[in-house]
N, C-alpha and C positions, 0 to 999 in steps of 0.2 A: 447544454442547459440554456444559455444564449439564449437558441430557437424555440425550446420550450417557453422561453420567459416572453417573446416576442410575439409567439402563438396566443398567449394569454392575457398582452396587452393589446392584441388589434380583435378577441373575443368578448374583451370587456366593452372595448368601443362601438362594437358592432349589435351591444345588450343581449350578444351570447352568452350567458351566464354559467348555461350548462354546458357547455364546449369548455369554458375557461376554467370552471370545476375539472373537468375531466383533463385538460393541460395541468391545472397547480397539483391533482394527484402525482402526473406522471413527473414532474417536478422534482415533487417531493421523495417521489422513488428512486430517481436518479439520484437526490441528494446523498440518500438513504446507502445508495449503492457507492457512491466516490466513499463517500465516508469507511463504508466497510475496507475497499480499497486500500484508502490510504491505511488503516489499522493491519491489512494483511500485509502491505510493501513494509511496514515498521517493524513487524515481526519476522518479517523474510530479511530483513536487515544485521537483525540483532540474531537472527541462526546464523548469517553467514560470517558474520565477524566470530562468533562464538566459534564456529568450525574452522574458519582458518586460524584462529589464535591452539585449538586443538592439535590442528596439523602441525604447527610450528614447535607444539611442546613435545608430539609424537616423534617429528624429526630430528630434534636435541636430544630428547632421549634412546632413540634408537641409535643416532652417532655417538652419542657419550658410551654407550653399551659395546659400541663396536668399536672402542679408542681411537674416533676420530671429532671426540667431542673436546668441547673449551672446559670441562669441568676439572676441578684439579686434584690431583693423585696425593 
């Protein structure tokens, strides 16, 4: 995004306008895109905590089942 933004300050200078139009689109699509990003890494987040806390209650209750668990008789 840097270079996008770099692109669009040396096409403003140059009274490219339509070059520079056509940079803040793609800009703005990359904005468009980290953003989605980062909402997809947040929810791959929150699966993965959600599945290892899963597995951990799977594996207490499969040892409890097989009396090698801490639960108390």
């Amino acid at each position: 995004m840097v270079d996008l933004d770099s692109k669009i300050r040396a096409s403003v200078k140059l009274n490219r306008d339509d070059i520079a139009t056509a940079y803040i689109g793609q800009l703005q699509q990359a904005q468009l895109d980290l953003q989605k990003t980062s909402q997809q890494l947040e929810h791959a987040t929150l699966a993965s905590k959600q599945a290892l806390k899963a597995s951990r209650q799977l594996c207490v209750a499969d040892a409890t089942a097989h009396g090698r668990g801490y639960a108390a008789d």
